[in-house]
C-alpha positions, 0 to 999 in steps of 0.5 A: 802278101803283107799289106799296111793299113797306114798312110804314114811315109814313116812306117812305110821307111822302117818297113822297107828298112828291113827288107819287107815287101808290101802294099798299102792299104787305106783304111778309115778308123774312129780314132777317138779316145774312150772315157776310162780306156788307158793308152795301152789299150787305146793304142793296141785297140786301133792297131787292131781295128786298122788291121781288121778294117784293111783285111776285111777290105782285102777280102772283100776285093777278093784277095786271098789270104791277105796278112795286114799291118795295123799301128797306132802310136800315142805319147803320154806326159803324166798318163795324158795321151798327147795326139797330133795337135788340133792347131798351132797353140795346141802344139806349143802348149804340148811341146812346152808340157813336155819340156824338161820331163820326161813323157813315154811313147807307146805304140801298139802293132796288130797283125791281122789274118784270116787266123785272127789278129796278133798284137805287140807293143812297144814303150819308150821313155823319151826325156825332153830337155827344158824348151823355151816358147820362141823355141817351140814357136819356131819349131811350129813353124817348121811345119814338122809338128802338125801331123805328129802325136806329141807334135814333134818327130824325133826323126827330124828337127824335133830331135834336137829337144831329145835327152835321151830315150829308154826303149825302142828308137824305132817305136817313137818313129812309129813302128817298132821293128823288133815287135813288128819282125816278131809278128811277121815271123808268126805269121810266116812274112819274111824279113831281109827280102831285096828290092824288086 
């Protein structure tokens, strides 16, 4: 049985979106960056603490040979890793940073079993058309940047600043689905299963 530590609806959507069954399993992780830890690392490191921490969990509730899904996701502009905005000001500020350049969206995946803890990644090259600050004030207003690192979604109304990308659409919503199937397939989770 697959479970996945992540809360997140979006991650839950590509999920389903590929016909993998699953539970969801809550877990709490210090998501705070290390002094001298790059983002690949930093991504890649919580992906596997989030896995590690639901099949601990799991196990520790008896269930046998629980197979957990960890991801974290990061955009960095100019080797700064931009998390979810602290506030309003926080969030036009990135967006503002981002407008015009082009930033990358890296996002780590950890599959974690009683075998140990597999990881991939995906990065994705997003290049923002220039912003203005009523644009990005409006778009605060949205509500969509709040819980969002980079403070925007490129599966909502942040679309409309994205010029193009280069990589995997699905990495910078949060779950590469290429990588993810991969790993599944490792761990003998299989894909394109019908709805119950």
């Amino acid at each position: 049985m697959l479970y996945l530590a992540s809360g997140s609806p979006r991650r839950r959507e590509l999920l389903t979106q590929i016909g993998v069954r699953f539970d969801v399993v809550k877990t709490a992780v210090d998501e705070r960056w290390r002094p001298g830890e790059e983002p690949l690392e930093y991504v890649l490191r919580l992906a596997a603490e989030k896995a590690q921490a639901g099949l601990e969990q799991l196990e520790g509730r008896g269930v046998r040979s629980p197979v957990v899904l960890g991801a974290d996701t990061a955009g960095v502009l100019h080797g700064e890793i931009l998390g979810k905005p602290r506030d309003r000001d926080d969030a036009i500020a990135m967006l503002l940073r981002m407008g015009g350049h082009t930033h990358q969206v890296i996002t780590g995946i950890a599959l974690a079993t009683d075998a140990g803890v597999l990881v991939s990644h995906s990065i994705t090259d997003v290049t923002f058309r220039p912003l203005s600050a009523r644009e990005a004030e409006a778009y605060w207003n949205s509500g969509e940047p709040a819980d969002k690192a980079g403070a925007y979604g490129i599966q909502g109304f942040g679309a409309i600043f994205v010029a193009r990308i280069e990589g995997s659409y699905t990495g910078v919503v949060g779950l590469p689905l290429f990588e993810t199937a991969q790993l599944l397939q490792q761990a003998g989770v299989p894909v394109w299963q019908p709805a119950e």
